[in-house]
FIVOVO-598219 format. One line per field, with one value per residue (C-alpha): residue in one letter; x, y, z. Coordinates in nm, 2 decimals. Example, Ala and Ser with C-alpha at 12.3 -4.5 7.8 and 13.67 -1.06 7.14 Angstrom:
residues 2
r = a,s
east = 1.23,1.37
north = -0.45,-0.11
up = 0.78,0.71
end
This chain:
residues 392
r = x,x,x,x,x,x,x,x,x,x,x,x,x,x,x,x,x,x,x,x,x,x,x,x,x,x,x,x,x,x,x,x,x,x,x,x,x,x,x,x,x,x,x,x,x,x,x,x,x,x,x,x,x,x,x,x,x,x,x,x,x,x,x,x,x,x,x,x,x,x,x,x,x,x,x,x,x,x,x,x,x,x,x,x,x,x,x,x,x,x,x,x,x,x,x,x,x,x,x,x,x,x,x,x,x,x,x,x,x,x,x,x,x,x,x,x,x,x,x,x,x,x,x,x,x,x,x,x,x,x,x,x,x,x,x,x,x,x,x,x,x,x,x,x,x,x,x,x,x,x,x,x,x,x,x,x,x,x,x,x,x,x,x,x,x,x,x,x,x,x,x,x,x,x,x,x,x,x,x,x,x,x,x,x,x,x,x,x,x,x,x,x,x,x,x,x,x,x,x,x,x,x,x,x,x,x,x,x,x,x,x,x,x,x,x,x,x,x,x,x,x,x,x,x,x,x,x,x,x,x,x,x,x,x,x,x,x,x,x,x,x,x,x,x,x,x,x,x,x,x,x,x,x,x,x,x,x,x,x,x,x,x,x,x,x,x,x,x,x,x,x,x,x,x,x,x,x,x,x,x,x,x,x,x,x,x,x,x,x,x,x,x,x,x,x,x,x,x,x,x,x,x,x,x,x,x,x,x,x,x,x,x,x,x,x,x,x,x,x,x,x,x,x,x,x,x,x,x,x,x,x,x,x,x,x,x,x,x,x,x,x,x,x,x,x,x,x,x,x,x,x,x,x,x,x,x,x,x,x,x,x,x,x,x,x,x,x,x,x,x,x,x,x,x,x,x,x,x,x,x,x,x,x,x,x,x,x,x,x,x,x,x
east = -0.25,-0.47,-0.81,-1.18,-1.47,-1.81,-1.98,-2.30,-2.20,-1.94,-1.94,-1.79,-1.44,-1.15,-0.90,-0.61,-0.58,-0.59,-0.52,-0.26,-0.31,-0.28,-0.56,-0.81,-1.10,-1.29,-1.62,-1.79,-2.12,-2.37,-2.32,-2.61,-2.48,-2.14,-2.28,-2.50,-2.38,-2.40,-2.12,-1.90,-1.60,-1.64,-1.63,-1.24,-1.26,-1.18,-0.81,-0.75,-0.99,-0.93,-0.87,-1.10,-1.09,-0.94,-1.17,-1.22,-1.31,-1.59,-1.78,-1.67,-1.80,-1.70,-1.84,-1.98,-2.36,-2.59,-2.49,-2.08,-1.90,-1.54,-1.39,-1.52,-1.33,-1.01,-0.77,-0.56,-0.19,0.17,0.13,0.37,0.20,0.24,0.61,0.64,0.50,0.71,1.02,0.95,0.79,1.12,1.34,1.15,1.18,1.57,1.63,1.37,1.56,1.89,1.72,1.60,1.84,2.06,1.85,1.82,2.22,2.28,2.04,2.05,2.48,2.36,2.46,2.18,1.81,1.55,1.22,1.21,1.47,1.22,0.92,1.21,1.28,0.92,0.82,1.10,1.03,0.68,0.84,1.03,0.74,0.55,0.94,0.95,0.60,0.37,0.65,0.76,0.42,0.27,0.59,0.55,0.16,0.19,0.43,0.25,-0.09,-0.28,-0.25,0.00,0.12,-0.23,-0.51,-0.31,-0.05,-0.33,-0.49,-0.18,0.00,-0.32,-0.36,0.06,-0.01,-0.30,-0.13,0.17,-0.04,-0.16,0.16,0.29,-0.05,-0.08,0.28,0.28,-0.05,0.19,0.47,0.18,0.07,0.38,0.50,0.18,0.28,0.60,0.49,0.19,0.31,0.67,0.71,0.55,0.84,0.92,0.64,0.74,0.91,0.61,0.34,0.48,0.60,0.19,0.12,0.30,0.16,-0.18,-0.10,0.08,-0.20,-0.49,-0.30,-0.25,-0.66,-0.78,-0.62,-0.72,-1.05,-0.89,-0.72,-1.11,-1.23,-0.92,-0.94,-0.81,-1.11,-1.03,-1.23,-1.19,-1.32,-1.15,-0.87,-0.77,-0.72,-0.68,-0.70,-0.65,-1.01,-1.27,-1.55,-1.85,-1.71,-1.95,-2.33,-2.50,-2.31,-2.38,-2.19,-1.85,-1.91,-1.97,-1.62,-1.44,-1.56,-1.44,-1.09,-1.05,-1.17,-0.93,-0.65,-0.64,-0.94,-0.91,-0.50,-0.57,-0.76,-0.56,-0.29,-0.42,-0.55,-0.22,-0.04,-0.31,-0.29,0.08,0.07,-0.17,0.05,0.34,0.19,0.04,0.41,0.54,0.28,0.37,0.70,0.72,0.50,0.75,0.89,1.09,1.47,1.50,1.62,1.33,1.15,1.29,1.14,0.81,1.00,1.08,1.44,1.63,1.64,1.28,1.20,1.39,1.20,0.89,1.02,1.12,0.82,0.61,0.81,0.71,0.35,0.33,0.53,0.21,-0.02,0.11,0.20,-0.12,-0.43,-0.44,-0.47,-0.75,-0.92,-0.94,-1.07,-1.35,-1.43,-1.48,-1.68,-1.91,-1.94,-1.84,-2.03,-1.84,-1.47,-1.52,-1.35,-1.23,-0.95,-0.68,-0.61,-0.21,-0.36,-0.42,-0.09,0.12,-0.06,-0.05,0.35,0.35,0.24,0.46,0.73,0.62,0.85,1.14,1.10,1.05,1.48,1.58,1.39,1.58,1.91,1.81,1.75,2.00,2.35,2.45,2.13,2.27,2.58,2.44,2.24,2.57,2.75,2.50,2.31,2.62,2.90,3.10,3.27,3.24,3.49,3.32,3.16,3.13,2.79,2.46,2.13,1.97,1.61,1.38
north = -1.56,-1.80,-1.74,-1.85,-1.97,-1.93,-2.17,-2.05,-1.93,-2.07,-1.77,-1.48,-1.54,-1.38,-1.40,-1.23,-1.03,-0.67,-0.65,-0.36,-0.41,-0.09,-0.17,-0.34,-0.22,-0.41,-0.58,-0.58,-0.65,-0.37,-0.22,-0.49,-0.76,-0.71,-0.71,-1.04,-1.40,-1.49,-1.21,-1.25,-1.13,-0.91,-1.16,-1.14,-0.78,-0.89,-0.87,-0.57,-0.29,0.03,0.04,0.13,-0.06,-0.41,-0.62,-0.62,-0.90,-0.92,-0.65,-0.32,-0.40,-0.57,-0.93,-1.11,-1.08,-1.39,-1.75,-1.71,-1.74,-1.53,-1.92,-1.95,-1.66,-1.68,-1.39,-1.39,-1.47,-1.45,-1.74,-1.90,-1.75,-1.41,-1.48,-1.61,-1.23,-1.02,-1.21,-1.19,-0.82,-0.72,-0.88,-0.64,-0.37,-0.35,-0.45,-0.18,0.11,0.02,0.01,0.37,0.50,0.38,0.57,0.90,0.88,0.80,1.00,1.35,1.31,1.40,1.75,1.80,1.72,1.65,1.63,1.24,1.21,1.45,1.19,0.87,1.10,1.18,0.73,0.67,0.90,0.76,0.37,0.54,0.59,0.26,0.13,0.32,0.34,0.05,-0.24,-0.13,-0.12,-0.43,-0.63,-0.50,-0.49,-0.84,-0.92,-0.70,-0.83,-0.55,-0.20,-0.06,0.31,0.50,0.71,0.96,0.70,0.50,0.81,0.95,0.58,0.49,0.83,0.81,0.42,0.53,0.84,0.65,0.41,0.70,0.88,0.57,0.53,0.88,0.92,0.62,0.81,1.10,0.90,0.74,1.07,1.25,0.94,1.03,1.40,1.30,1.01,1.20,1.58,1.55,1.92,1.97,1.90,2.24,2.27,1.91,2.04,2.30,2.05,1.77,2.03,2.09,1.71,1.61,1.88,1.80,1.38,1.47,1.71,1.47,1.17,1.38,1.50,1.14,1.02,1.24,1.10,0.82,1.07,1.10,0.76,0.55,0.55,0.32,0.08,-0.15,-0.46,-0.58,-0.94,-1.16,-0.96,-0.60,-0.60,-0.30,-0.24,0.06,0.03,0.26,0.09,0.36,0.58,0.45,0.54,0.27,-0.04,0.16,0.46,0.23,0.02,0.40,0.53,0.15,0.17,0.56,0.47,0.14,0.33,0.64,0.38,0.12,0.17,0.48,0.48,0.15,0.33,0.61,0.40,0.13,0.45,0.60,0.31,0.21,0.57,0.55,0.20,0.29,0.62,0.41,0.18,0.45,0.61,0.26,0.21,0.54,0.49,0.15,0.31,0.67,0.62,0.92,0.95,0.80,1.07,1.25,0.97,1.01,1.28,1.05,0.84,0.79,0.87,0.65,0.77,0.82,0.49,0.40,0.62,0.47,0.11,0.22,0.37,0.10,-0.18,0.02,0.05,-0.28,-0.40,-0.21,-0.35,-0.73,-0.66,-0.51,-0.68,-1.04,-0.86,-0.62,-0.90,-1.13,-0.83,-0.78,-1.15,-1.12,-0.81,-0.90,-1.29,-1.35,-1.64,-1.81,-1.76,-1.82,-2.17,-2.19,-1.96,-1.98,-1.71,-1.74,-1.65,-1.30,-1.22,-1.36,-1.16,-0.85,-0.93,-0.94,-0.61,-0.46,-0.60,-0.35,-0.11,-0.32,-0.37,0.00,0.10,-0.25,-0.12,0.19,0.04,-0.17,0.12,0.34,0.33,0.56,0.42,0.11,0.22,0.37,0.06,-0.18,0.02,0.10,-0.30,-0.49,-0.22,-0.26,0.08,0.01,0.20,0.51,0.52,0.83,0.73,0.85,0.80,1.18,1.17,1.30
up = 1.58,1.82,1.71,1.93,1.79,2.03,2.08,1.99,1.64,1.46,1.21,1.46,1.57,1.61,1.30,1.51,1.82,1.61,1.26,1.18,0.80,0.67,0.41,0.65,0.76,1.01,0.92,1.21,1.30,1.42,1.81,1.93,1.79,1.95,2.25,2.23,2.30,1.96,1.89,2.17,1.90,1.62,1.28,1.11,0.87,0.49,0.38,0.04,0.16,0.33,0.71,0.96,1.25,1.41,1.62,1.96,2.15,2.39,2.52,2.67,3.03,3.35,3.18,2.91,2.88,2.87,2.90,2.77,3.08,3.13,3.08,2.74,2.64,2.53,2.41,2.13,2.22,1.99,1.73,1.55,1.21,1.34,1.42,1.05,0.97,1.20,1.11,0.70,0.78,0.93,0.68,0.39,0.59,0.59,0.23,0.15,0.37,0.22,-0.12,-0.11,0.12,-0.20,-0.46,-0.23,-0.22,-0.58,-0.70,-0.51,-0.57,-0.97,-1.04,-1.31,-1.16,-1.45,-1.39,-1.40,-1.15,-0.90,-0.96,-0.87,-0.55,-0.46,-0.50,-0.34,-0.04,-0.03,-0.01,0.28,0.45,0.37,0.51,0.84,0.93,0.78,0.84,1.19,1.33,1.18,1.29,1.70,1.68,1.59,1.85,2.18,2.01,2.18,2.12,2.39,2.27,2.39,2.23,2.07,1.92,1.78,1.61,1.48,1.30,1.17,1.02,0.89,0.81,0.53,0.43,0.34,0.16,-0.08,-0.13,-0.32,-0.54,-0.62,-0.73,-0.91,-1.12,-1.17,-1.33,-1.55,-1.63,-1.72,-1.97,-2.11,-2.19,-2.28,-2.57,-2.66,-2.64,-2.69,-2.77,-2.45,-2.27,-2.18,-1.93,-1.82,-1.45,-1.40,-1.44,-1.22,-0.97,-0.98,-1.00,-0.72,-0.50,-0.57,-0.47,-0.14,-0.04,-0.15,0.04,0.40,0.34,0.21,0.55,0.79,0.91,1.04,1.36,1.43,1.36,1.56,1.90,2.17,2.37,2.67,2.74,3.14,3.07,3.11,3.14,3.05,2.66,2.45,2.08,1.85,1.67,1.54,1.70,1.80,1.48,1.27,1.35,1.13,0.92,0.57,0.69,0.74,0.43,0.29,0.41,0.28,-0.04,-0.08,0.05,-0.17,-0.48,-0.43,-0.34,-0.55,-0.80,-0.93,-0.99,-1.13,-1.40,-1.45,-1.50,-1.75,-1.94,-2.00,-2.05,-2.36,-2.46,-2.48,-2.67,-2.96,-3.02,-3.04,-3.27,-3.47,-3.53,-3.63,-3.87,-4.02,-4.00,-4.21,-4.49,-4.50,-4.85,-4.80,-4.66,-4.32,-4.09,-4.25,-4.11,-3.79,-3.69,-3.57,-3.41,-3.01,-2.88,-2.71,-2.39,-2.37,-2.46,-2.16,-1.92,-2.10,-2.05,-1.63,-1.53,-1.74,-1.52,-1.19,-1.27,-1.31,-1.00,-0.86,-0.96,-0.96,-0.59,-0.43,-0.70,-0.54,-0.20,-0.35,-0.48,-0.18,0.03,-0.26,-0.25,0.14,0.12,-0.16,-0.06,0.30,0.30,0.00,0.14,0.53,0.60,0.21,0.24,0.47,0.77,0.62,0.27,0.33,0.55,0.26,0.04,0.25,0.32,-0.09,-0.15,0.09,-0.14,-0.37,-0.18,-0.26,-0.62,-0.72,-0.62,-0.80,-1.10,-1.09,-1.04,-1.37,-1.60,-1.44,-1.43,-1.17,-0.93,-1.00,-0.90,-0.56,-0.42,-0.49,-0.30,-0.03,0.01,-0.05,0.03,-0.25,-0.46,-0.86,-1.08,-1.12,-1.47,-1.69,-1.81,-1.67,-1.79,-1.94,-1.87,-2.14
end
């Protein structure tokens, strides 16, 4: 989108009309400095970090204080860059509802329901929601450039926007948890269904508390110079700067850091005990299916294998957006003019792409998914096959 430099200080301006990132928060300057010369726009929020707010440009008031004249001023307008973004933003978001529609089909037409199918329902309900809510509403807030739906629409998506965000972290950190149990505590897998019906409680209810300070911190303002502009933003939320860098860092750390964590930990948890029952099994001298008792089945192995594959599709996606937005936060100074404005919507159009890879991974472990998204993406009816996939 058109961006504006003042003239008085190169280091504000505007790096799109709002920024409808899901994982942005705004880094704007203190409430004075907005409204001096030097500030005439809020400086560009860094990409990979929890939202708050999108910038508004110019002061709330009938004009521009000091010497920046209403002609100086120039509003952000429908660039060819964010035409590149709502065209490639609405391209995802169709191949990632026929996706999941395609697993929800498949998968809820299997007459017996193990527990790992309920944690491939619950991810894929939560890439549903990244689907219809995060892709629509960057593609037309790039588009109308201002916020146009009003106060209470503003409050609401943001709040839907963030949720959605930490329905697919946390339920990723269930899956990592429950391979876990099963590879560690195999004759644990009795109490398998109780303990994720528990698990996934706990992540939906933490994602829908996590996210709702943002129906009290998003609010619609209006600027009148030099025309009427309005944008969803939580500007005035924040008392002091340290209470917004307070409220980013909480939401980056309980939606990317902390899973992040979680998940390497099980995953190095699971690979030493495998190593460990390898190692025992090459030195058992007595009669293999004796020997077979350590070892992994089959079909676990493949759950193991899937929900490693998804993890990582995780955290390939959404890391080099993360880590941009840490650069910005901790180094502003270093990345302004060294890395590009199209950097950080490719990288943010990359992570959505997470919520097309997790169905494809499915169909590649799983027959009958496989089956489901054929017939649902490119409408096509395989022979029906005899084989499904028991989960462990």
């Amino acid at each position: 989108m058109k961006g504006w430099t003042n003239k008085t200080d190169s280091t504000f301006h505007l790096l799109c009309g709002q920024l409808p990132l899901p994982l942005l928060p705004a880094m704007n300057a203190t409430l004075s400095a907005l409204l001096t010369p030097a500030s005439v726009f809020s400086p560009p929020p860094p990409p990979g970090l929890p939202p708050t707010s999108a910038p508004i440009p110019g002061p709330v008031s009938s004009g521009p204080p000091g010497d920046a004249s209403a002609a100086d001023l120039q509003l952000p307008t429908f660039s060819t860059a964010a035409l590149v973004r709502v065209v490639l933003t609405s391209i995802l978001c169709a191949a990632s509802t026929l996706c999941n529609v395609g697993v929800l089909w498949a998968a809820s037409g299997h007459k017996r329901s193990s527990h790992v199918r309920v944690l491939i329902l619950h991810l894929t309900a939560a890439d549903l929601l990244v689907t219809l809510i995060v892709m629509p509403v960057d593609a037309a807030w790039n588009v109308t450039v201002q916020w146009l739906a009003g106060d209470a629409a503003c409050r609401l998506l943001m709040f839907l926007k963030l949720q959605a965000m930490y329905s697919c972290a946390f339920v990723t950190v269930v899956i990592s948890l429950d391979r876990q149990s099963a590879i560690l505590n195999p004759l644990g897998f009795s109490e398998a269904r109780r303990r994720n019906r528990a698990m996934l409680s706990v992540a939906w209810s933490m994602s829908l508390l996590l996210s709702a300070p943002q129906i009290f911190i998003f609010h619609s303002v209006t600027i009148t110079h030099p025309q009427n502009f309005t944008q969803c933003t939580t500007r005035g939320s924040f008392q002091t700067h340290g209470q917004e860098t307070a409220y980013n860092m909480l939401t980056f750390c309980c939606l990317f850091l902390l899973p992040l964590v979680i998940m390497i930990t099980c995953y190095s948890r699971i690979l030493l005990q495998i190593s460990r029952r390898m190692r025992k099994a090459s030195s058992c001298n007595e009669a293999p299916l004796r020997c077979s008792r350590d070892n992994i089945p089959r079909a676990r192995m493949r759950t193991l294998k899937m929900s490693l594959v998804i993890v990582l599709c995780f955290i390939v996606c959404w890391t080099p957006y993360y880590l941009l937005g840490l650069w910005y936060w901790f180094f502003p100074d270093h990345i302004e003019g060294k890395v590009s404005h199209s950097l950080t919507h490719i990288l943010f159009i990359f992570g959505l792409f997470n919520a097309c890879l997790d169905p494809i991974v499915y169909g590649l472990f799983t027959v009958r998914l496989r089956k489901g998204l054929c017939v649902c993406v490119r409408m096509i009816d395989y022979p029906t096959s005899s084989y499904s996939l028991q989960y462990s």
